[in-house]
Each structure stands twice: as structure tokens, then as C-alpha cells.
N, C-alpha and C positions, 0 to 999 in steps of 0.2 A: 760372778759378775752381775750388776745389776743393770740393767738397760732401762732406764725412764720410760715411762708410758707417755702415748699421744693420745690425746685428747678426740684428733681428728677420726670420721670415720672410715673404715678399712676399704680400702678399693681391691680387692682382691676377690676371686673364684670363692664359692662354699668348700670346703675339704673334701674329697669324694665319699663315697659309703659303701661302707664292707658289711654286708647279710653276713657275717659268720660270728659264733660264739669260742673268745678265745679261753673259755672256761669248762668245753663239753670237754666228756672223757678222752675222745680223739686226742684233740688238740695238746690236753696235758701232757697225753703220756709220749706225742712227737709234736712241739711247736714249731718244730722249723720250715716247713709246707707254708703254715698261715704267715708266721714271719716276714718271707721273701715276698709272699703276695702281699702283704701290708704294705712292705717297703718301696715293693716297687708300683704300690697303685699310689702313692706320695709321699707326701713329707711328715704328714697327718692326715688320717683318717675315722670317720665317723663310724662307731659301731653299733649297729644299727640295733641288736639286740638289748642291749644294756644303756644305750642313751650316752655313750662317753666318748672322746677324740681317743684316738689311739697314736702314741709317736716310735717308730719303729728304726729310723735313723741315728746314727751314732752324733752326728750333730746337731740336729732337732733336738735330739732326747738332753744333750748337754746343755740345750737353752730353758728348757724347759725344767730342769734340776733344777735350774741356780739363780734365772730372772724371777724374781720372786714378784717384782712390781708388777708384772702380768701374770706369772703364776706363781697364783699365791697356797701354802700349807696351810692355811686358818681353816680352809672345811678338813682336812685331814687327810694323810695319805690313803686312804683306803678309796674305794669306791666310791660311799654314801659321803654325803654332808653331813660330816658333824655337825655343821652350824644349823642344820634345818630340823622344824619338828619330826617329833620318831628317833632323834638321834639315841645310839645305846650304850653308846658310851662319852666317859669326858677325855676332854682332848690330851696327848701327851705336853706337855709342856718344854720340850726339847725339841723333837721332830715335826711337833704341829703348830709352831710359833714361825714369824719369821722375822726378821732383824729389823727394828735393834734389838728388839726383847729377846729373840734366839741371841744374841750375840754376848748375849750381858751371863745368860743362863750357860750357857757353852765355856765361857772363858773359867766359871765360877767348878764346873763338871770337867774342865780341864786339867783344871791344879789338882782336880782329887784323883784322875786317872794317867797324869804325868807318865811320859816315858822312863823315870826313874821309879815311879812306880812298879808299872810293868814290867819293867826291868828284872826287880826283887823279885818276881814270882819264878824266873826261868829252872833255876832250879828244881822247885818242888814240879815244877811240870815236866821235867826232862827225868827227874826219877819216875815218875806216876809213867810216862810214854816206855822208858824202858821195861817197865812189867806191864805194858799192856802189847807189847812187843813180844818178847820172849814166851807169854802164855799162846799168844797166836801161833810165832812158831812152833810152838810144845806140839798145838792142834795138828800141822801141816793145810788142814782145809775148814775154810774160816768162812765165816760171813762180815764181809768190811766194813758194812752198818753196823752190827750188833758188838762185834769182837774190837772190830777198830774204834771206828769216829765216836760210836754211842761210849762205849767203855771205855776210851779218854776222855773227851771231853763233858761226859754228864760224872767224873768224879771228879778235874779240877776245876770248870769254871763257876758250879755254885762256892764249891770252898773258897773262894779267891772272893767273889761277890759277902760271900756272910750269910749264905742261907741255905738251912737244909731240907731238900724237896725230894722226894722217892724217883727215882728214873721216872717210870712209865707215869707217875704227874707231868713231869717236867715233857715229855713228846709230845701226851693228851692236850696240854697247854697249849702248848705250842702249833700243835697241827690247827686248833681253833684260832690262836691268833692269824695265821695266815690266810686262813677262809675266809674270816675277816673281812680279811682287805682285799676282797673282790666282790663279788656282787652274790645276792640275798637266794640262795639256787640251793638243789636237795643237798648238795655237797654241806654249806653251811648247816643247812638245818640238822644233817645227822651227826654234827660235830657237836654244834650246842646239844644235844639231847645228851649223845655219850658222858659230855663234859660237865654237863650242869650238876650231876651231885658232888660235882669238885667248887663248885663256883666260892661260896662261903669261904671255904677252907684256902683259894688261892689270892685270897683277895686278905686273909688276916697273916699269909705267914712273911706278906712283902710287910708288914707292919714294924714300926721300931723294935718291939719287945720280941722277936722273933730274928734278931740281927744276932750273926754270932759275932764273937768280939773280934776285932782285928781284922775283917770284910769292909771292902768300900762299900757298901750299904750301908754300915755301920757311920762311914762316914760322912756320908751324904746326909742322914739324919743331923750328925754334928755342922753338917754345911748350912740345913736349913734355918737351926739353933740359931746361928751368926748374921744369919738375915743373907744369905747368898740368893735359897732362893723364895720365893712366895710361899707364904706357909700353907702346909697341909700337901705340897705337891711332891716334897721326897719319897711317897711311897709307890707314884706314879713314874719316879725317875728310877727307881728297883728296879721298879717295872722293866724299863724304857729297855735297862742294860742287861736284863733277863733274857728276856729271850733276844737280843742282841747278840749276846756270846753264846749261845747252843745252839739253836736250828740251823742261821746258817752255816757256823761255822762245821757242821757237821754233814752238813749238805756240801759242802766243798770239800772235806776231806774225803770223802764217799766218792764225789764225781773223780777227784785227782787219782786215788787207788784202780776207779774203774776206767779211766781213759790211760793209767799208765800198763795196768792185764792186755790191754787191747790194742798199744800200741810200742811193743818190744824194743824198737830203735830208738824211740824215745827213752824207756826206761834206764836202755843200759847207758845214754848221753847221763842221764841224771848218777846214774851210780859209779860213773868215772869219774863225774866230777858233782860229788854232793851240797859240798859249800857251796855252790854258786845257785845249782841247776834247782834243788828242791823247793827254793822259793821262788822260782821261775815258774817250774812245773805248778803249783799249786796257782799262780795267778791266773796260768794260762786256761790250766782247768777251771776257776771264776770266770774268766771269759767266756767259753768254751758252752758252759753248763752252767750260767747267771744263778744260785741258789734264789735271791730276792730276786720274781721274775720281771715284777713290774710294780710302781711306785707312780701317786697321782697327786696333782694337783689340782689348782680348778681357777680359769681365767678371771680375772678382775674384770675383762671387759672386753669385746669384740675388740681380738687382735690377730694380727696376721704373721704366720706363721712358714717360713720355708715357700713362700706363696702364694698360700692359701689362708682363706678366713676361717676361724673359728670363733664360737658365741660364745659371748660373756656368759659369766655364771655356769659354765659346763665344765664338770669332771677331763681332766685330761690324765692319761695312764702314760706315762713313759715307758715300754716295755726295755728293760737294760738285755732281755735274754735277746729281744732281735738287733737291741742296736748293737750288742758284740757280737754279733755276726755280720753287721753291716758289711760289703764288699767294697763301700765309697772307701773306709777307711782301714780295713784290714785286706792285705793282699791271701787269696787263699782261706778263708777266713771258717771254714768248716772241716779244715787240719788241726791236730793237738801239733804243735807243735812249742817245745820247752825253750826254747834260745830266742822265741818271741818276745818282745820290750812290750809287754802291756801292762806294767805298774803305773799307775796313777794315769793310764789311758784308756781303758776299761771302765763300762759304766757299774759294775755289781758293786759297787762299795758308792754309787751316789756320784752328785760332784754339786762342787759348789759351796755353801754355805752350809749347806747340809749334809754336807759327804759324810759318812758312815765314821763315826766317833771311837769307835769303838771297834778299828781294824786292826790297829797295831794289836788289840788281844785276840783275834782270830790270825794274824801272823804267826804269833807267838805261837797258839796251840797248834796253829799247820804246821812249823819247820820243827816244834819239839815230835811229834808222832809218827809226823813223815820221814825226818832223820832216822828215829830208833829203828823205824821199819826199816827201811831202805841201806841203813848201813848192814845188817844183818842176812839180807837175802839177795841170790843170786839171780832171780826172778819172779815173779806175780805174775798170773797164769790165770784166765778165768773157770772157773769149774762148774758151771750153768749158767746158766740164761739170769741175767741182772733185772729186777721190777722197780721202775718210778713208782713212788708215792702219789696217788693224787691230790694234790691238795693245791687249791684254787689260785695263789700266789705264790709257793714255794717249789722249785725243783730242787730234789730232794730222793735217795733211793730208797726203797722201803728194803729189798735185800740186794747182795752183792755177794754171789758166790765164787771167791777166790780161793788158788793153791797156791803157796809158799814154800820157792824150793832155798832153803838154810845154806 
């Protein structure tokens, strides 16, 4: 939706201010403490540490997706302004556009990623899920990051993209992208260092000559050929659907394995009735445990908000992990529960203009891995203590020690 801006100025209160950093160690490895005091100190809040509005509501956060005319993606989803000097990177040309130009580039990245497409692939993914099924239970005691989510989806979703990247690049990568997109703290700096003797190397293999044949990468090159889109930005759009289809989607399968060990009555609903329940389960766990935890914008111009005023020109964070917790709109809302309707009412996949593009291919690899698993085993059982990843913008498990009883 896009709501016109006014002109006039804002008669409303400043946003209140929150002294706490929602990027210290604390806070990552349990955000739901900060969360609830977000939520309930307004609609939007100022975080005092980092200079940004924070929106913690499940309805704010929804305004704030998708009114682009007041928040606008041109400085970048991330923290920093791309548009201001120091920027370090260039802008995505998908997620960091907003309509019409998003809209022209979107319909153009749609025909190449068609539901008929994704379609074609369920196969090769439902074989690839049944042996990474069967070797777990071969194990009995597994770790569901490494064994599961990492060892399905880091071997089909480059093959289906067109490009071949070593696992621990493709995490390395990826854990830096999402530090990224918070703010400039030791957490970023010890990623870029880690990562930096990869930087060259991951910046030529998104390249044409490096596309395997018959990957949408592949064809996105042939999209830009035809003038779809601005030249030179198809290897930004690799990019875009790169780590699109791995982090989080591995971050969701990780949380779903680990709230279904921890939550037995829910599991066996899912394993009486699979067809329905395991794409239930897997949404609820997106809700539940938002992979993407927060996503920004930045005002066009002193506007008013659930309230409250916020200043032009300032970064605003949508966090999606508090506003699917929000209580305005979920009853009970810090329950896994699987027979929950939060498909397309959930914020982790976006909303709006910009809603996440590239979810039907994270469906796909949820219901093929979660199926093979869960038709196969009479319970998930956890077998130690589970660790978050820290990483600045991503919730995400670094391990996940599960038993599998056959």
C-alpha cells in the first residue's frame, strides 16, 4: 500500500528513547526481553545508541514495509545510508529501489523465477532431502544445523541458482552479509577481516563466465541481454538471490527442527497429519524465530507514525522478530504452535512491494527436508543444549543437538 505524503508539518509527540543496544551479545542470543519493552514503550522508538527509530509492532512494522512514499529503500535496507558519503557498498537494484522502478525490475525477475519454474525443481530437491534424511537417521544423533538445514540446502539451492561456491564460503558470506545490515560494531569488523581474503574471489564467481548452464543466474544474464534490466546490474541480482535462498532459509529450518525436539505435542499433530501441518509448522517457526530479524528504511520526511513523530532523513528498523510476537495481533504469541494461520500474516518474508521474492523457493526447500524427515521418524528429541549464532541481523542456530528415534 502506498499512503501519499503530507506536506503539512507533524503535530504529534517525538517517539520515546530506548538507551539499550539491540545488537549487544545479550540481546542477540535472547531478543524477546528488549522486544516487549520496545513494544510496549510505543509504536516507534528511538535508539539512542545507534541514531535509528526502531518499530516493534506488528502493524507499524507493516506500514513501514510497504508505504514507501514515507519510507523510502533508496538509502538501503541496512543500517547505514547507502546514499551518504563512506557508503561501501552499491545499492541492490531489487530490494533497494522503490516503485516504479522496483516494480518494472520485479515483474521482469518474476518471469525468470515463475511458480512453474520452481515447480521443475521439486523433484531434484525431494531426492537430494531423502538422502540427507536417511544419512541422519543412519547417525541416530545429529546436529540439525550441520546434518540437516546446512546439508540440504547448501547442495541444492546454488545448483538450482547456477553457481558453484564451497559450503563454508557460502556461511563465511553470508554471516558478513547480515552484520552488514546493522550497525558498524566489533561484531562487523571481525566478519570483514575473517572474510576479506574471500572478497575478490566472491565478487568474480557471481560473474557471467562463472554461471553453470541451465541456473537462473544463467538467466538473468540472458534477461539483462534483452534490456529487462539496467546493464551491469545482473551480477548484483545473483547476488540479491544468493544469499536469499541459504541463510535464511536455513535459519528457519534449524529454528522449526528445534521448536518441534522441544515441543512433542506439537510434533506428533505434524506427524498425523504431514500434508497439511509441516508447512504450517515451518511458518509458525518463521514467526516464532523471524530468521531476517530486522529490515530498514529511512523517512522522506518528518512523519507521524502510530502517534508519534519521527525525523526526516532517519534510518527506521522494522524489527519483524518483535513484531511476530506482537500480542496486539497474535493471541498467546510466544507458543509454537502448528494449526496457527500465519501465512502471509507474519512479517519474516517482508510485506508489501517488497515482500520477500524469493519465498516460494524457501517453501519448497522447507516442505521437501521437513517431509523426508518427519515422515521417517517417530520423534526429535533434543540431545544438548542448542547455540544462536551471533550475528547482527540474522537469528540463526550455530548448533542444534538432536536424537532421532526411526
Amino acid at each position: 500500500m502506498n499512503t501519499a505524503a503530507t506536506a503539512s508539518p507533524v503535530d504529534a509527540p517525538d517517539a520515546p528513547v530506548l538507551d539499550e543496544d539491540p545488537f549487544s551479545d545479550e540481546n542477540l542470543a535472547n531478543p524477546y526481553p528488549l522486544f516487549e519493552r520496545m513494544r510496549e514503550l510505543g509504536p516507534a522508538v528511538f535508539i539512542q545508541p545507534h541514531g535509528y527509530y526502531a518499530v516493534g509492532r506488528h502493524a507499524e512494522a507493516g506500514i513501514v514495509a510497504s508505504d514507501y512514499a514515507r519510507f523510502t529503500t533508496a538509502g538501503g535496507v541496512g543500517m547505514s545510508d547507502i546514499r551518504k558519503p563512506g557508503a561501501w557498498r552499491a545499492r541492490s537494484p531489487i530490494t533497494e529501489v522503490d516503485p516504479p522502478e522496483h516494480t518494472r525490475v520485479r515483474a521482469a525477475l518474476q518471469k525468470i523465477l515463475s511458480p512453474l519454474v520452481v515447480k521443475t525443481w521439486r523433484e531434484a530437491f525431494e531426492q537430494r532431502a531423502q538422502e540427507v534424511a536417511e544419512a541422519a537417521l543412519a547417525k541416530g544423533e545429529i546436529d540439525g544445523v550441520a546434518d540437516i538445514a546446512e546439508a540440504f540446502v547448501l547442495s541444492v539451492f546454488p545448483q538450482v541458482l547456477g553457481v558453484a561456491v564451497p559450503p563454508e564460503r557460502i556461511k563465511q558470506t553470508g554471516e558478513l552479509n547480515f552484520n552488514q545490515l546493522g550497525p558498524n560494531n566489533a561484531r562487523l569488523q571481525a566478519a570483514m577481516e575473517k572474510t576479506a581474503p574471500l572478497m575478490e574471489w566472491y565478487a568474480q564467481v557471481l560473474q557471467r563466465e562463472h554461471m553453470l548452464p541451465g541456473g537462473f543466474g544463467e538467466r538473468i544474464y540472458q534477461a539483462e541481454d534483452a534490456g529487462d534490466f539496467d546493464p551491469g546490474t545482473a551480477p548484483l541480482h545473483v547476488r540479491t538471490f544468493f544469499r536469499a535462498g541459504v541463510d535464511t532459509t536455513m535459519a528457519g529450518i534449524g529454528s522449526t527442527l528445534k521448536l518441534l525436539s522441544e515441543n512433542p505435542d506439537q510434533f506428533e499433530r505434524v506427524r498425523q497429519d504431514p500434508a497439511k501441518l509441516i508447512k504450517s509448522a515451518f511458518e509458525e517457526a518463521l514467526r516464532l524465530e523471524s530468521p531476517a530479524q530486522v529490515m530498514f528504511r529511512a523517512t522522506t520526511q518528518d512523519v507521524e507514525l502510530g502517534g508519534v513523530k519521527l525525523r526526516a532523513d532517519t534510518k527506521v528498523g522494522y524489527h519483524m522478530g518483535a513484531a511476530n510476537r506482537d500480542p496486539r495481533q497474535w493471541k498467546d504469541p510466544d507458543r509454537f504452535d502448528v494449526t496457527r494461520q500465519t501465512t502471509g500474516v507474519h512479517r519474516a518474508f517482508g510485506h508489501g512491494a517488497h515482500v520477500c521474492i524469493g519465498q516460494m523457493i524457501a517453501r519448497l526447500e522447507a516442505e521437501s527436508i521437513l517431509g523426508a524427515l518427519l515422515r521417517r521418524v517417530t520423534a526429535i528429541e533434543p540431545a544438548g543444549p542448542a547455540r544462536w549464532r551471533p550475528v547482527n541481523t540474522l537469528r540463526t542456530l550455530d548448533t542444534l543437538p538432536l536424537r532421532l528415534r526411526a
